[in-house]
C-alpha positions in Angstrom: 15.2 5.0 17.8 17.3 1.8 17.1 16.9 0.3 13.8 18.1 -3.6 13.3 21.3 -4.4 12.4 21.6 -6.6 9.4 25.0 -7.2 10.6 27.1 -7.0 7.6 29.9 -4.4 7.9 29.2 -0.5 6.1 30.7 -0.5 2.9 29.3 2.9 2.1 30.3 6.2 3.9 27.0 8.5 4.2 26.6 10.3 0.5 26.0 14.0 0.6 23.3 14.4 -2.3 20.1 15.8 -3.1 17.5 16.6 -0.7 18.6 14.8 2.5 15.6 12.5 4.2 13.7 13.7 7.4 15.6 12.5 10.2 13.1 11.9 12.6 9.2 10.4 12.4 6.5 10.6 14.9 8.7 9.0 17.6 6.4 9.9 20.6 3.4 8.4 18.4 5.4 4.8 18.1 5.8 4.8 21.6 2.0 5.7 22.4 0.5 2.9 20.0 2.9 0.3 19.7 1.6 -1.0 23.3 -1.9 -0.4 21.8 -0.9 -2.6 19.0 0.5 -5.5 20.4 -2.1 -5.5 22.8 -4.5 -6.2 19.9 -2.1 -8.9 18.1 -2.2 -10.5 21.8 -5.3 -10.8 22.4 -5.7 -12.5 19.1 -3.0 -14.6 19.6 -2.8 -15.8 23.0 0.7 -15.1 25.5 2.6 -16.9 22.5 2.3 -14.1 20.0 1.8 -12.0 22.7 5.9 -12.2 23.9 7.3 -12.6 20.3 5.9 -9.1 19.9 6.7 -7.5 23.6 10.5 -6.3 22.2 9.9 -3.0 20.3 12.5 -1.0 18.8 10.5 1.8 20.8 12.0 -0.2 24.2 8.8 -1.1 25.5 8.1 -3.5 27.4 4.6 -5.6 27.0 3.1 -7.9 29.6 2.7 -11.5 28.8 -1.3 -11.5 29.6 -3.3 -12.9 26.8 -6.2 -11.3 28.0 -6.2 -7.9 27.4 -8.7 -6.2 25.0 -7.7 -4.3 21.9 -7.4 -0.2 22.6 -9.6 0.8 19.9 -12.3 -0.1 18.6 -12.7 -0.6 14.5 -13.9 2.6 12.9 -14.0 4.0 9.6 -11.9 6.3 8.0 -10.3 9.5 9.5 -12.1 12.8 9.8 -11.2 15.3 7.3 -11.6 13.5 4.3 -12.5 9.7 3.5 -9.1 8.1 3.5 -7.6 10.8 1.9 -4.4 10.6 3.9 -4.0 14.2 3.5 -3.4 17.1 6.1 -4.9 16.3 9.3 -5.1 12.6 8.4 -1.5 11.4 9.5 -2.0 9.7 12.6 -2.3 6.3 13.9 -5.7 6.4 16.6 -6.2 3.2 16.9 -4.7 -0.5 16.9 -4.6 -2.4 13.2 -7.8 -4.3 12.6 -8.0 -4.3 8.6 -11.1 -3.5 6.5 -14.7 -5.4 7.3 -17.8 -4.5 6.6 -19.3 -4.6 10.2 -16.5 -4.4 12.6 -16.0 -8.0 12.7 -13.4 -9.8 10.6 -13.8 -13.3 8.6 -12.0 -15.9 10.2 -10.3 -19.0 7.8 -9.4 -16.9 4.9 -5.5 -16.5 5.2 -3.4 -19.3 6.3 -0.2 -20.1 6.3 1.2 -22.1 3.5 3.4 -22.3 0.7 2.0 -21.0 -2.6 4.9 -21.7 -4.5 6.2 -18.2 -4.7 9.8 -17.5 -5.5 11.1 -15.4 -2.8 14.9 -16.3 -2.9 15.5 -13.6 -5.4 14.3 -10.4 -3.1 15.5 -12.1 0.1 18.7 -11.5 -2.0 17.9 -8.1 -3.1 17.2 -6.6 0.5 19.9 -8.1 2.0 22.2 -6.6 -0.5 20.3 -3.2 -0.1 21.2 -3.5 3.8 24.5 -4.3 3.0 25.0 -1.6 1.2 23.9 1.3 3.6 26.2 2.6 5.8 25.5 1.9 9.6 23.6 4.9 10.3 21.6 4.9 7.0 20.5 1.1 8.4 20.0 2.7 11.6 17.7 4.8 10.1 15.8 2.3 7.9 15.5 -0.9 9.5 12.9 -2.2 11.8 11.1 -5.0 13.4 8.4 -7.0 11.6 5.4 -5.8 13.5 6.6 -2.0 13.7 3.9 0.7 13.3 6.0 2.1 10.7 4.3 -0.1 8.4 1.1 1.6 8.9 2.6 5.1 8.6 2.7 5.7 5.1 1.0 8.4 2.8 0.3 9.5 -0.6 0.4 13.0 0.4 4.3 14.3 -0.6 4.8 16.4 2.3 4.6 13.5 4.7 7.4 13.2 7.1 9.0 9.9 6.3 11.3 7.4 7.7 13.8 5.6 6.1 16.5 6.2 3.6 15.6 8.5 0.5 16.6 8.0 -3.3 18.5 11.7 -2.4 20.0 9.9 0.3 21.8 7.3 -1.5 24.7 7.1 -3.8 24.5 5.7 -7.3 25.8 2.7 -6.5 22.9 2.2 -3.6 20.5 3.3 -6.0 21.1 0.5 -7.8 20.7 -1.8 -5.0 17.5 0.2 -4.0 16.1 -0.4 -7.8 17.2 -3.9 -7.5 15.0 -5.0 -4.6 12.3 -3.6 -6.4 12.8 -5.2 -9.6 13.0 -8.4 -7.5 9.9 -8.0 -6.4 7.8 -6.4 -8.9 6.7 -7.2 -12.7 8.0 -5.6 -15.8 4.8 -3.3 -15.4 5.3 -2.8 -12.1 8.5 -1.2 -12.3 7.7 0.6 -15.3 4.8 2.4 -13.3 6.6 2.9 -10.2 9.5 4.9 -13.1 6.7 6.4 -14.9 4.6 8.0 -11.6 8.7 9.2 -10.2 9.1 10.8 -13.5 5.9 12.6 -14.0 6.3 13.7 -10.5 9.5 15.4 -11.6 7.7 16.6 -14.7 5.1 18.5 -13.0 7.3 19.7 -10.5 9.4 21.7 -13.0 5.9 22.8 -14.4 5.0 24.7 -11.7 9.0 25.6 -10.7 8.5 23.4 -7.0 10.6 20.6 -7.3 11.4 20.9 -3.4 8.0 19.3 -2.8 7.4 17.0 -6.2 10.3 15.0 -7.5 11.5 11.9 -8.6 14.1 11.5 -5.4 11.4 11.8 -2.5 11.0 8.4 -2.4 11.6 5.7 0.9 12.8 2.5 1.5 12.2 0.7 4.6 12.4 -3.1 6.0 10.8 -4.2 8.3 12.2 -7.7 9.7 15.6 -9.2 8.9 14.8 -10.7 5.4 14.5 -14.7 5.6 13.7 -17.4 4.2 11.6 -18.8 7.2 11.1 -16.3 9.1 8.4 -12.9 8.5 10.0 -9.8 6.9 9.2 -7.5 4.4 10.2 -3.9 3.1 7.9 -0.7 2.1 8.4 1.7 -0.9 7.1 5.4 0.3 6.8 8.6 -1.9 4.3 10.9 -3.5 1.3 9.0 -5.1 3.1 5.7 -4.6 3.2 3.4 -2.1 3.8 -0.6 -2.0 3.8 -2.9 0.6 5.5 -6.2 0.5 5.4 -8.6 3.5 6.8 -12.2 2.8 6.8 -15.3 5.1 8.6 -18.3 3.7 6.9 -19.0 0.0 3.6 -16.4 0.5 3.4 -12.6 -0.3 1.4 -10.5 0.2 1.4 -7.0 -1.8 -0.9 -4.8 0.1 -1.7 -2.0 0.2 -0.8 -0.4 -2.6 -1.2 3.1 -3.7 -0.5 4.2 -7.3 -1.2 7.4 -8.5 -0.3 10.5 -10.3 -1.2 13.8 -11.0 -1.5 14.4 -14.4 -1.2 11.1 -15.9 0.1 12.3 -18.8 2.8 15.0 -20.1 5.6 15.4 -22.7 9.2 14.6 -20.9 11.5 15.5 -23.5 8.9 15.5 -26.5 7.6 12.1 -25.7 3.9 11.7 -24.0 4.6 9.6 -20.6 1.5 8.7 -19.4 0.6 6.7 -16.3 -2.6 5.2 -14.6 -4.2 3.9 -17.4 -4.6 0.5 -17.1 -6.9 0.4 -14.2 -9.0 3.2 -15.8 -9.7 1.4 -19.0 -10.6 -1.9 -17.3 -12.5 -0.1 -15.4 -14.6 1.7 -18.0 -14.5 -1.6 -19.6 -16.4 -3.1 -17.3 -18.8 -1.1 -16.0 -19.8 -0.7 -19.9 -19.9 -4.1 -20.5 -23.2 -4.3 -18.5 -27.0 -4.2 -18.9 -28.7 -1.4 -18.7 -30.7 -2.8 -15.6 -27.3 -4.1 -14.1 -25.7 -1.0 -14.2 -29.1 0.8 -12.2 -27.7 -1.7 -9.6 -23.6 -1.4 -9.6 -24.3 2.8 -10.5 -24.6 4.8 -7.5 -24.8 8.1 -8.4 -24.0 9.6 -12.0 -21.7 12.9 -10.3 -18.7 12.4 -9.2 -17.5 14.2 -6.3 -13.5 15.7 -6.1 -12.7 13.2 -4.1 -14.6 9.6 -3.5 -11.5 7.2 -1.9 -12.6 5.6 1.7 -9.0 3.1 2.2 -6.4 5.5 1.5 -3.7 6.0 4.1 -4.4 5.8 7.6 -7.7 4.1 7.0 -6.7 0.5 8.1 -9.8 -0.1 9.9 -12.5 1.2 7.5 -16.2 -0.4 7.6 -17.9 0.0 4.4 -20.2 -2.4 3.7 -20.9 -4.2 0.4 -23.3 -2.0 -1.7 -23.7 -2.1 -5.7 -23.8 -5.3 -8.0 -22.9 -8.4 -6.9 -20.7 -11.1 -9.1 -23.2 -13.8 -8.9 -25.5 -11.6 -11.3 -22.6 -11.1 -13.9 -22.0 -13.4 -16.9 -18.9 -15.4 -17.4 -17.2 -12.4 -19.7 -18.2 -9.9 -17.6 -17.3 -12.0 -14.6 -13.8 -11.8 -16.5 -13.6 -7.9 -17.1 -14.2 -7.4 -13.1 -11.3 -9.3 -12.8 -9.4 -7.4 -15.3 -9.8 -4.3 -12.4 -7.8 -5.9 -10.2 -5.4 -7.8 -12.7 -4.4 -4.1 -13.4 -2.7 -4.1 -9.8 -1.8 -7.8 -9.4 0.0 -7.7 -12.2 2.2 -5.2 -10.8 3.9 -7.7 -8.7 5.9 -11.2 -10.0 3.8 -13.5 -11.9 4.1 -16.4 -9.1 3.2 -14.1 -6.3 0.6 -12.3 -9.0 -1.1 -15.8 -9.4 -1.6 -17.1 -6.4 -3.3 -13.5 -5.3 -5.8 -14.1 -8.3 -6.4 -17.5 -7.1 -7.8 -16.2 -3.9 -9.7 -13.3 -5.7 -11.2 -16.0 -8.1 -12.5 -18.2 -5.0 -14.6 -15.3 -3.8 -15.9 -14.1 -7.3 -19.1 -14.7 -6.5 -19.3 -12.6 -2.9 -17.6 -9.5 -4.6 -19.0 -6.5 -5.1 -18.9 -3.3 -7.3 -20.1 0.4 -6.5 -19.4 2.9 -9.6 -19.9 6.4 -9.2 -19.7 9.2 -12.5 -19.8 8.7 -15.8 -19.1 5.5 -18.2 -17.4 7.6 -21.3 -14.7 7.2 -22.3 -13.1 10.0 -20.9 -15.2 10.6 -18.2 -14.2 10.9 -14.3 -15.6 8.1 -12.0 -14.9 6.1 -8.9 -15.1 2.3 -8.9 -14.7 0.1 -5.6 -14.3 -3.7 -6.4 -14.7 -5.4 -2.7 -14.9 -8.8 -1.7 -13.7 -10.8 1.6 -10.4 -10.9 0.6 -9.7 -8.1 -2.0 -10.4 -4.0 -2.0 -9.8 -2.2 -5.2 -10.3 1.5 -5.5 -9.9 3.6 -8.5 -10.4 7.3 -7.8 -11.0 10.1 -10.5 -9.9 13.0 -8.3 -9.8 16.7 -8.6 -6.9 19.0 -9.7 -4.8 19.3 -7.0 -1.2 20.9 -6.1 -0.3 20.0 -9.5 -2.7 21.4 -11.5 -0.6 24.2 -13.2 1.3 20.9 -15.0 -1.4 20.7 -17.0 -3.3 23.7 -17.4 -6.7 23.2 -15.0 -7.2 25.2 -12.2 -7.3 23.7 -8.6 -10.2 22.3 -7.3 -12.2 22.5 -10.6 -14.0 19.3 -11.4 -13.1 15.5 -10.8 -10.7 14.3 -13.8 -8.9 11.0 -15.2 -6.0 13.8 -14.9 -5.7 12.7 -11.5 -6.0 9.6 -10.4 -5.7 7.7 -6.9 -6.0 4.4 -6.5 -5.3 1.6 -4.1 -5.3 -2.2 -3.6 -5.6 -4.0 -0.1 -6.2 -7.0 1.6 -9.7 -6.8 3.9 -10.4 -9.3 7.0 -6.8 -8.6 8.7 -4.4 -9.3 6.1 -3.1 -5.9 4.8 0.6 -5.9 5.3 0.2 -9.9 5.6 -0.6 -9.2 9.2 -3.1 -12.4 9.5 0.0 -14.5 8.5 2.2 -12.7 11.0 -0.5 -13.6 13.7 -0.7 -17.4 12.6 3.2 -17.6 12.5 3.6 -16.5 16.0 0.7 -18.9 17.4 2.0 -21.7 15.3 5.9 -21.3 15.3 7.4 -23.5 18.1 9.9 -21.0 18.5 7.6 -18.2 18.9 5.6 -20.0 21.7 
C-alpha cells in the first residue's frame, strides 16, 4: 500500500530500535470496504463528494453515480462482546454511519465553520513529524483523509497496527512524535497519555511480559496532508489509548477517544502514578449529587457486570437508545456536575478546541441523558453513559484482565475502578469529523 508523500526530502535513515512496528495491516480488508465506504459518503453527498473520494490509496476506482445505496446497514455493536474491541472484534462489516439511537442520524447539527480554534501550531507539528520520517517510515504512515484506517483502531494491545511505532523511531523523531501531541493536546492531556504509557510499562514488568505491554507500542498515523484549508488529521494508537484528531480549517474534532488503564495506580520508582481518575470522581460526583427518586430513574441496575462498554472500537454504528435520567429533570448544580463527566475528556484537548466542544455539549443539555449501572461509593465499580445528540461518554469499571498480576487480583474476578475503559465520541455522523468531511466535499468548489 502507497502512503502520501509529504514531499519533503528523508532526513532520517530507518532507526534499528526496540520492538519494530507490524509491517502490514488488513490490506485485503481496505480493499473490500473502502468501495463500501465511499459508496455511503456518495450517496450522502451527491457525484461531487462522490469523485473527491473515488482515489484510494487501495487503487480503487469508484464510479461517479450518486445513487448508489450504502452497503450496510446501521447495527449495533460487534458480536463477542459490546464494543469491547477485543479478539474477534477487529473488523470493519459495514460502511461508517456513527452512533444514533434508531438507525437514523440527526441532520443540522455539525456544520462547517470557524470556531476560532488555533490550528496553526499542529499543522506545524505534523508536518515536522513527516518531515522527519524517512521515506519508507512515511510510506508506512501516511494516508488519505477518508482512509478506513481511521476506523481501525483498538484498545486491545495485540492489535495489528499501522503506522510508525514509538520503537520505530529515533530520539530525535520521538521528539517530533511528542511534539504533535503536545500541539494538540492540554497539559492534562499529555500528562494522561505519559501516565497510561508508563503504567503500561509498569505492569508489564509486573507480570515479566513487556513484549505485549509497554510504553513503546504506541502508533502515529495522518491521515491527509496537514492544511490549513483543506481536511486532515492524525491518530494516536496503542494499548488503552487511542485519540482521534480530525481538523478542517479552524474546527476540531477529538473523537473518539479511548483512555484507559489497567491498574490505574502503581509505585514506578517509589512514587504512586495513578491514572483514570478524573472521570471516575466526576462521575461518582454526580450520580451522588442526586435525589433519591432521581437516581431510581438514572440507576439501572445496582451490579455491575465485568464488562458494560457498547462504543468501544469497531462499534461506529451502535444504536442505543436514550434510557435513564434526562437533563431537563436536573437542577442547575447538578446540571453542572454532568458536565463535569465530560469536561474530564474535553479538557484533554487545547482549551480553544476544548471550548467550542463544550459549547455544543451545553446547547443540548437539556436532550442528554444518563444510564448508571453499580454502585455510588466511593470506591465502588460502576458504568456511566452520558449521551446526547451530539456527545457519548462512557466510563467503564471493568474486570481484571491480562494485567491483573500488577496488582494482585486474579483475572476475571469482579468489576474494579482498577480497571478502567472509557471513551468519548461524537454521535449523528461526526466521529472522526466525518460530517464535516461530507459538507466540505459538497460545498468546496474545488471538490465539485
Amino acid at each position: 500500500m502507497t502512503g502520501l508523500d509529504s514531499g519533503a526530502e528523508p532526513v532520517a535513515q530507518e532507526p534499528q530500535r526496540g520492538r519494530q512496528a507490524h509491517a502490514g495491516r488488513r490490506n485485503f480488508m481496505r480493499k473490500v470496504f473502502f468501495a463500501g465506504g465511499a459508496t455511503a459518503v456518495a450517496t450522502m453527498g451527491g457525484a461531487g463528494a462522490w469523485a473527491a473520494l473515488a482515489a484510494d490509496e487501495t487503487g480503487a476506482t469508484a464510479s461517479a453515480d450518486p445513487s448508489g445505496t450504502p452497503t450496510g446497514t446501521p447495527s449495533g455493536a460487534p458480536t463477542g462482546g459490546p464494543g469491547a474491541g477485543g479478539p474477534g472484534n477487529q473488523s470493519i462489516t459495514e460502511d461508517f454511519f456513527g452512533l444514533t439511537t434508531d438507525g437514523k442520524k440527526i441532520d443540522d447539527l455539525f456544520t462547517v465553520h470557524s470556531e476560532g480554534v488555533a490550528t496553526a501550531p499542529v499543522i506545524a507539528a505534523a508536518n515536522a513529524f513527516l518531515a522527519g520520517l524517512s521515506a519508507t517510515q512515511r510510506s508506512s504512515t501516511q494516508f488519505t483523509v477518508h482512509s478506513t484506517e481511521w476506523r481501525l483502531w483498538s484498545n486491545v494491545d495485540a492489535y495489528d497496527r499501522q503506522g510508525v511505532s514509538i520503537a520505530d523511531l529515533s530520539d530525535e523523531q520521538q521528539a517530533l512524535g511528542k511534539a504533535l501531541l503536545k500541539s494538540a493536546l492540554s497539559a492534562d492531556g499529555l500528562e494522561t497519555t505519559e501516565r497510561i504509557r508508563r503504567i503500561n510499562q509498569a505492569a508489564g514488568e509486573a507480570i515479566d511480559n513487556t513484549d505485549s505491554f509497554n510504553e513503546e507500542a504506541f502508533y502515529y498515523t495522518v491521515l491527509g496532508t496537514p492544511s490549513a484549508t483543506e481536511p486532515w488529521g492524525f491518530q494516536f494508537d496503542g494499548h488503552h489509548l487511542v485519540i482521534n484528531y480530525f481538523v478542517l480549517g479552524g474546527q476540531v474534532v477529538m473523537s473518539p477517544c479511548f483512555w484507559g488503564s489497567e491498574p490505574t495506580e502503581i509505585d514506578i520508582d517509589g512514587t504512586t502514578v495513578s491514572v483514570c481518575k478524573e472521570e471516575v470522581k466526576a462521575s461518582l460526583a454526580f450520580i451522588n449529587s442526586l435525589t433519591e427518586a432521581q437516581r431510581t430513574v438514572a440507576i439501572e441496575s445496582t451490579t455491575k457486570s465485568n464488562e458494560s462498554m457498547k462504543a468501544g472500537a469497531f462499534a461506529d454504528n451502535t444504536v442505543q437508545e436514550y434510557t435513564g435520567l434526562r437533563g431537563n429533570a436536573l437542577t442547575g448544580a447538578q446540571k453542572l456536575k454532568l458536565l463535569g463527566i465530560v469536561e474530564a475528556f474535553t479538557g484533554r484537548a487545547k482549551a480553544d478546541v476544548a471550548k467550542a466542544r463544550l459549547a455544543e455539549v451545553r446547547a443540548h443539555l437539556d436532550d442528554t441523558y444518563v444510564t448508571w449501572t453499580g454502585g455510588i461509593a466511593d470506591d465502588s465499580a460502576f458504568y456511566v453513559r452520558v449521551h446526547s445528540p451530539v456527545v457519548w461518554v462512557e466510563v467503564d469499571c471493568q474486570a481484571p484482565g491480562p494485567l491483573a498480576g500488577a496488582y494482585g487480583a486474579s483475572q476475571g474476578s469482579g468489576a474494579t475502578q482498577m480497571h478502567v475503559h472509557s471513551v468519548i465520541r461524537t454521535p449523528n455522523g461526526n466521529d472522526y469529523g466525518k460530517e464535516l468531511l461530507r459538507q466540505h466535499y459538497l460545498t468546496s468548489p474545488h471538490h465539485r
